[in-house]
N, C-alpha and C positions, 0 to 999 in steps of 0.2 A: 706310240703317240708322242708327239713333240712336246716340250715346254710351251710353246705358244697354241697349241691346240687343247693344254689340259688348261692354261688359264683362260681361255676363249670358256671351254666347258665350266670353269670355275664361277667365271664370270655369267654365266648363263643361270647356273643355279642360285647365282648370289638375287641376280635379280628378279628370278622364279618366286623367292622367297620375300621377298620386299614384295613385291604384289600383291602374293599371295597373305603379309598380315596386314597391308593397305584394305587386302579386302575382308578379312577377318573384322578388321577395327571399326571398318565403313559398317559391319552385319551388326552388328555389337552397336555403333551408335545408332543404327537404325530401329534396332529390339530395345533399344535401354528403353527403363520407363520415364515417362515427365511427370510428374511430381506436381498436382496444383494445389494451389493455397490461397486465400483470401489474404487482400492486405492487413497487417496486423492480427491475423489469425496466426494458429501456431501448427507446427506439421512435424510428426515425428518421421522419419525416414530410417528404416532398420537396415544394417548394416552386420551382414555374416562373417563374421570371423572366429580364426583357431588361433586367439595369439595366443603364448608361451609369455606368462611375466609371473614373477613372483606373485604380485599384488595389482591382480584386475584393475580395480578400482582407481589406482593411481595412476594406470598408462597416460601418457602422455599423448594426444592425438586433436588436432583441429581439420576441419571441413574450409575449404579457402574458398568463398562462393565470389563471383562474378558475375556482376548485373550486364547488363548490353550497353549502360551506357560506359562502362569499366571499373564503375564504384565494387569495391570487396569490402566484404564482412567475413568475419572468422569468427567460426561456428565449433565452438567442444564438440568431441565425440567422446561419448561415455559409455561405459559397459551397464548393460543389461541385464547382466542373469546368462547362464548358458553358452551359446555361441553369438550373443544377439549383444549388439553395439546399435545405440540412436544416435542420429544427428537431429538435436532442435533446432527448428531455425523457423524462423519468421523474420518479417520484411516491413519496411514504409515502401518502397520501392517496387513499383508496378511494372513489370515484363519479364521477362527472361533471364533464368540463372544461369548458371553450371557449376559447379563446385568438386574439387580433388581433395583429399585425405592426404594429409602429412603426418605423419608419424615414421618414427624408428624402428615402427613392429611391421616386419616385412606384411604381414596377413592385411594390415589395413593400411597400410602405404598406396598413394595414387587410384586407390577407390576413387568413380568418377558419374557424376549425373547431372541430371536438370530439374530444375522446379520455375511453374511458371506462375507467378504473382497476378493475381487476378484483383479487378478493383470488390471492396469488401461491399456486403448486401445488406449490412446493420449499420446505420447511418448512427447509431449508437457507439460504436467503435473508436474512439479517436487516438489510439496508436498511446505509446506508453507517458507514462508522467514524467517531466521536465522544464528545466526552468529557463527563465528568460534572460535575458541581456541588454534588455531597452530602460530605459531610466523609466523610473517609477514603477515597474514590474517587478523587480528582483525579490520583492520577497513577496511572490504569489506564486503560486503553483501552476500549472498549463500543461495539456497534453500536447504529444506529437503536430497535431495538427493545430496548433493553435488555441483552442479553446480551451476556458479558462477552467481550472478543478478546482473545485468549494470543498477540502477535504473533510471531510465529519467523521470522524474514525470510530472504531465501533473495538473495545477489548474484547477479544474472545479464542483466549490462550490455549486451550485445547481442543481446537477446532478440529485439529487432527485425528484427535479420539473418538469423535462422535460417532463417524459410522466404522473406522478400523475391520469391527470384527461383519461385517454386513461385504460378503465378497460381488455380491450382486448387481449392488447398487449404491448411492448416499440420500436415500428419503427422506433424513433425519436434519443430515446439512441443507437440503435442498429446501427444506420449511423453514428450518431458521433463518437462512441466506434472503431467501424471499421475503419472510415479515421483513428482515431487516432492512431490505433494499426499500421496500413499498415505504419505507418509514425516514428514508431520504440519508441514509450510512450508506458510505461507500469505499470507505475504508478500512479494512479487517487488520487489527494488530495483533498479532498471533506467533506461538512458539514452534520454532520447525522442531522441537520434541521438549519435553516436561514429564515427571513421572509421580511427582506429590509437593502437598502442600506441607509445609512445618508449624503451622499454626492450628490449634485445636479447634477439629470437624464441629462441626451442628448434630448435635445427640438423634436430631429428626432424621437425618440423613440416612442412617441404619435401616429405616421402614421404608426410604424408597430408592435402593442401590442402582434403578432406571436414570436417577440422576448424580450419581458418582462414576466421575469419568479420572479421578485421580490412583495411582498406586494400579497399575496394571501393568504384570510380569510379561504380559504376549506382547506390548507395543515398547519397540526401542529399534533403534537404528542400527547398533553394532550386532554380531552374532549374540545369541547367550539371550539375558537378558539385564533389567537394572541390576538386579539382587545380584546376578552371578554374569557380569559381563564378559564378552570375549572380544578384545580388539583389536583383533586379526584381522580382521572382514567386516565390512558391512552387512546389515540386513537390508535384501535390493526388496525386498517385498514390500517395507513398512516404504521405503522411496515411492515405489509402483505406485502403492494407498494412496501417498500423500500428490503424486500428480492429481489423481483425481480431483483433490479437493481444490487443488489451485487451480486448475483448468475450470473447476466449477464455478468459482471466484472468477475470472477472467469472462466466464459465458456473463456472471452476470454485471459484468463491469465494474466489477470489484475489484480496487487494488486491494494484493497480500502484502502486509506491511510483515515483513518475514524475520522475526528477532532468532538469529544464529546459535545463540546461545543463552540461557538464564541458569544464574547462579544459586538460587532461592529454589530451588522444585525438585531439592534431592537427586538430582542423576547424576548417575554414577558416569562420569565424563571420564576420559584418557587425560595425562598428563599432558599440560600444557604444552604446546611445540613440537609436539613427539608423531611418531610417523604417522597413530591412530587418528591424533587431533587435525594435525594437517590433511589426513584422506577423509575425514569428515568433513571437514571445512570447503575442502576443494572440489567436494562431488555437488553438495550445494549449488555453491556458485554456477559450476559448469550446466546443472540440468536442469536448474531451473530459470538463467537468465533468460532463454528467447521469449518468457513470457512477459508481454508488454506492461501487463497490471503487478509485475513483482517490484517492492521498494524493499531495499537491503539496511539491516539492523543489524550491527555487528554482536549485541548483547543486550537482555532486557537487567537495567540496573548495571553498567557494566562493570563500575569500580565499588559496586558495593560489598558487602560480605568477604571481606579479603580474600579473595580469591586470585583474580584479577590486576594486573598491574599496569600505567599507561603505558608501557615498553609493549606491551602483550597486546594491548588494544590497536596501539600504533601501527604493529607486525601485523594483525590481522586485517586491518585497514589496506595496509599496503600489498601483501597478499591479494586481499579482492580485489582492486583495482589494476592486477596484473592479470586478471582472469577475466572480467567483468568487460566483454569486448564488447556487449551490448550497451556499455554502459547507463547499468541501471541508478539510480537517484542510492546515495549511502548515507547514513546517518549513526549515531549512539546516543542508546538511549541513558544518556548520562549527560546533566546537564555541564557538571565542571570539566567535565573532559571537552564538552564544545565548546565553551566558554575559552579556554586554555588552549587548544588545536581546533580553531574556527574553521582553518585552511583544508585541513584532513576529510571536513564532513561538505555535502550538498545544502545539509539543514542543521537549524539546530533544533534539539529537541531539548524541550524543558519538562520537569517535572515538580508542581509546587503545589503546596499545601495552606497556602498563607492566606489568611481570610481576606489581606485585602490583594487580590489576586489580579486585578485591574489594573492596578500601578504600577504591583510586579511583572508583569507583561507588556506594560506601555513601558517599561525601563529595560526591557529583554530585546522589544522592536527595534529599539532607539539606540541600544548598543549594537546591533549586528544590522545595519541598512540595506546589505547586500544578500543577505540569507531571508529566506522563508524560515517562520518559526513556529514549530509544530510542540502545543501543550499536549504531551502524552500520556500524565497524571496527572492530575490537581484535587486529588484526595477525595469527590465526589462520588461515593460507590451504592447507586440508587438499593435500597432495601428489596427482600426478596423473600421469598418464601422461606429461609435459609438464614443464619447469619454467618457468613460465608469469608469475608473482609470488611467489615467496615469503615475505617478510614476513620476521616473525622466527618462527613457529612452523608448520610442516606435518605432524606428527606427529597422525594422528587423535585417539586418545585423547589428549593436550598441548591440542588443537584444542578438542574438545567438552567439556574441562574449563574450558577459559577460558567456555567458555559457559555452564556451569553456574555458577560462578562469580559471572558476571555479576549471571544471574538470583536467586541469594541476596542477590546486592545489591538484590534489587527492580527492576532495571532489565531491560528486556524487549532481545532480543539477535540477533544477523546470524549465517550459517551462509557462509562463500565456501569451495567446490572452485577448484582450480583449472584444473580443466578443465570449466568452464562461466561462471567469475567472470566473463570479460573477453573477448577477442576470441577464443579457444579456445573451439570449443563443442563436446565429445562428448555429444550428445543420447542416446544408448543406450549409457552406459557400461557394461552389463551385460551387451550382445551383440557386447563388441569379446572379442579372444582373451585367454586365460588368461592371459598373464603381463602383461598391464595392471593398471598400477593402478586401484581400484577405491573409488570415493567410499562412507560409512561411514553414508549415510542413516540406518542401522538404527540408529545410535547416538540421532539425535532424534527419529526413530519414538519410541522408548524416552522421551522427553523430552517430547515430545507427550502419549503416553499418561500421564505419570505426571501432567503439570496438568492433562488434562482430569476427572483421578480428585479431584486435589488442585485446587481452583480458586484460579491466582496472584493473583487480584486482589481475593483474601480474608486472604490472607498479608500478613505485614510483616518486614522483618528483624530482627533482634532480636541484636544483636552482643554485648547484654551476657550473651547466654548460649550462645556462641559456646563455651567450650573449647578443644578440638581439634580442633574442627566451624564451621562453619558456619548460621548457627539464621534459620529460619522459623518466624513463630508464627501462629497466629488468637487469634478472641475467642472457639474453644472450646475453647483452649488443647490445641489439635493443635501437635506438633512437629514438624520435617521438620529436621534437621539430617545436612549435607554434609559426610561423612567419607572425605578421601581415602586412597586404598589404602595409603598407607605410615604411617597412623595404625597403630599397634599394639593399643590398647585407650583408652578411655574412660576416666578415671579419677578424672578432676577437672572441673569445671566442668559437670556432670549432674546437679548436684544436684537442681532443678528436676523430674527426671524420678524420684527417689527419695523423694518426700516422701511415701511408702506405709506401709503393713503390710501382708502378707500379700496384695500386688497390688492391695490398696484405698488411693484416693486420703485422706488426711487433711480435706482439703479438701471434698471434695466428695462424695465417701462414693462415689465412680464409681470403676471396674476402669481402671487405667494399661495398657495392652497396647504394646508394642512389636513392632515387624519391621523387617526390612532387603529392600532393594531394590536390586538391581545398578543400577547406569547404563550398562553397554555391555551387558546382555542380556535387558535387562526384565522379571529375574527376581525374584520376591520370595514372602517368608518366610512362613508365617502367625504366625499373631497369639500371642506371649503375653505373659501378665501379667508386670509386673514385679516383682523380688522388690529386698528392702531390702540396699543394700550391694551387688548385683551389678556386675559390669563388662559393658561393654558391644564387643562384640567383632566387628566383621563379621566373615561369613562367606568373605567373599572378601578377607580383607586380605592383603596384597601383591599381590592380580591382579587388582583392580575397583575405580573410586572405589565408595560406595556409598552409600545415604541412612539412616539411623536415623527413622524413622517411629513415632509415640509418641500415643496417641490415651486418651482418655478415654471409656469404651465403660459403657452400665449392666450392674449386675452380674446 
């Protein structure tokens, strides 16, 4: 056979062979699966593989997705357990994906599929929390689509534990999540792991262990356990758990306000910086960003307890936000560190104790114009069947006024029971016997209802027309001013609300109407006009703080 007749054949089988994996690749895209998803819904996509790495947990590996119209997102791929690797991803973006695996571990290198975005069925939905850019927005909260988030956050640090040992199901999270939501929380500020309290239990405690969820050897994140850890490895199981709970939280439009780390609750943690701490840190971030309703907490208290240094805070900052491709909302819950590295956080979060907490907050707004400012203490820890943490205030109504409070200061504010804050968890506080104490939900039911009517991130405070009150204003020059029950009458600094004749505004030739609104019963007045020279008097004074509600209405 000649040279020119073996490369003729040479060339035959070259091209034999190119056809033949054109048509291999054609059968393979035709069988692959598509993958559908609701917008803003979340989809785990499993992914087989036998890779060879020291340390699972740590491989390096993203999913590189591609929309049709050519926007990419880059999507972690994390290990599983076994042979089994997830891709999280969810989407704002309605139509057609595809997506390839990049990594350096031959087994999951150029993995390749489709997922097709479908528009979502829960008009409930609106895509993750985020902030705005338009003047006068910036320090209000808004989800994906626009709509504005009235955050009302709700402590409940070991949410995690509640159902843990229940492989079945979470019935237990699934009745407290509910009171909670029916009760207008919608914010869960919670520990992605906690192991005990350092402060001395409730002697009652002992008679009913149904509600001690602190000091439990089976739940932890590393192998081993608190008592006897092993930092080699993760626990993917207690991971597996904890989806649950955050998927639960998401079903029911709950953000996870997700604190990474706390200093205070005994666990036994890996050394700072060290390979353990960083594989802990970093599976986080990776597994749980495509959820829309996760807000990222680098540490509950972060500089407290010497543990902790801003170098360490910094690094972990800067970490997540090398990982964080969904970029999820980041904050510390440490007020001098935001105060100090405003730049570092989305938010700032404050935690104050100071009775007069109004001013402190209208002086926290006033310094940071450009941040949304989230009170995520303010010492208020309503009374429970337990004494659990007290603080300096447990008195409900004391409790839900600090709160209201707050929110006249423009800053968006925390709800803690304490019997569900911390390692006490009575999950149906309403089907324990009568003479339990009884959490006061109905107080921010009330509180809920009254911004969703009034929307807070239309309001500004307005101290100079504060009086005896408390003043919220808009730009249609609605009034909402905070009058507590041991106000007597109005009598000075209303002016504003008297610039009439005959209930017609001077100004603007529009009918002034006023009403009041209870805060502990969500009851309110109707409407009327204002007359010239009146006093202004709630109805419930000495037995309800209440609102003085002042509107511009045509005649």
């Amino acid at each position: 056979m000649t040279n020119k007749q073996l490369n003729v054949r040479h060339s035959v089988h070259i091209i034999a062979l190119f056809i033949g994996l054109c048509f291999a690749l054609i059968a393979t895209s035709i069988n692959a699966k598509t993958f559908k998803v609701e917008k803003w819904e979340v989809i785990d996509i499993p992914v087989t593989a036998s890779v060879k790495h020291k340390q699972l947990f740590s491989v390096d590996a993203n999913a590189i997705f591609t929309h049709v119209s050519g926007k990419k997102q880059t999507v972690p791929v994390f290990y599983n357990g076994g042979k089994e690797w997830l891709i999280r991803f969810s989407a704002s973006d309605i139509g057609n994906w595809t997506y390839k695996i990049k990594s350096k571990q031959k087994a999951l290198n150029g993995k390749s599929g489709r997922v097709k975005v479908i528009q979502n069925t829960d008009q409930t939905n609106h895509g993750g929390v985020v902030l705005s850019n338009e003047k006068g927005k910036k320090q209000s909260f808004f989800y994906e689509d626009g709509t504005p988030y009235f955050v009302l956050g709700y402590e409940l640090d070991w949410l995690f534990a509640l159902d843990y040992e229940n492989d079945k199901g979470l019935p237990k999270s699934e009745h407290l999540l509910s009171l909670i939501k029916e009760n207008g929380f919608n914010h869960i500020v919670m520990n992605v792991y906690s192991h005990d309290v350092s402060w001395t239990k409730d002697p009652k405690l002992a008679s009913h262990p149904e509600h001690e969820f602190g000091g439990k050897q089976n739940i932890f994140p590393f192998l081993g356990s608190n008592a006897e850890p092993d930092f080699s490895s993760l626990n993917v199981e207690f991971f597996k758990k904890f989806d649950r709970t955050v998927q639960l939280l998401h079903d029911k439009r709950i953000v996870a306000h997700l604190m990474i780390y706390v200093w205070n609750k005994l666990v036994s943690w890996p050394d700072m910086n060290s390979d353990a701490d960083n594989m802990y840190f970093d599976y986080i971030v990776k597994r749980y960003q495509a959820y829309p309703n996760v807000v990222w907490d680098i540490s509950k208290e972060a500089l407290y307890y010497g543990r902790a240094d801003e170098a360490y805070i910094k690094g972990r900052i800067e970490r997540l936000r090398k990982l964080n491709y969904y970029d999820r909302l980041v904050t510390v819950h440490d007020f001098k560190y935001c105060t100090k590295y405003p730049e570092q956080v989305d938010f700032i979060s404050t935690q104050d104790w100071k009775h007069d907490i109004y001013n402190r907050m209208l002086d926290v707004r006033q310094k940071f114009p450009n941040k949304p400012i989230f009170n995520i203490e303010h010492g208020g820890y309503e009374q429970s069947p337990y004494l659990v943490f007290p603080g300096d205030y447990v008195d409900p109504e004391v409790s839900v006024r600090r709160n209201w409070m707050i929110l006249f200061a423009g800053v968006y504010t925390t709800y803690y029971w304490q019997g569900t804050s911390w390692n006490v968890i009575i999950y149906n506080p309403f089907q324990q016997p009568d003479d339990y104490v009884k959490p006061r939900f109905d107080y921010f039911q009330h509180m809920s209802n009254f911004f969703s009517q009034y929307e807070f991130s239309e309001f500004i405070p307005n101290p100079g027309k504060n009086g005896s009150g408390y003043t919220l204003s808009n730009k249609e020059e609605t009034y909402l001013i905070y009058v507590p029950k041991g106000n007597y009458q109005m009598s000075r600094g209303d002016w504003f609300l008297q610039n009439v004749k005959d209930g017609v505004s001077f100004e603007s030739k529009q009918v002034r109407n006023y009403k009041w609104f209870n805060t502990l019963t969500g009851e309110i007045t109707e409407p009327k006009p204002i007359t010239k020279g009146m006093l202004f008097i709630s109805p419930w004074r000495g037995k309800a703080d209440s609102i003085l509600i002042s509107e511009l209405v045509s005649k």
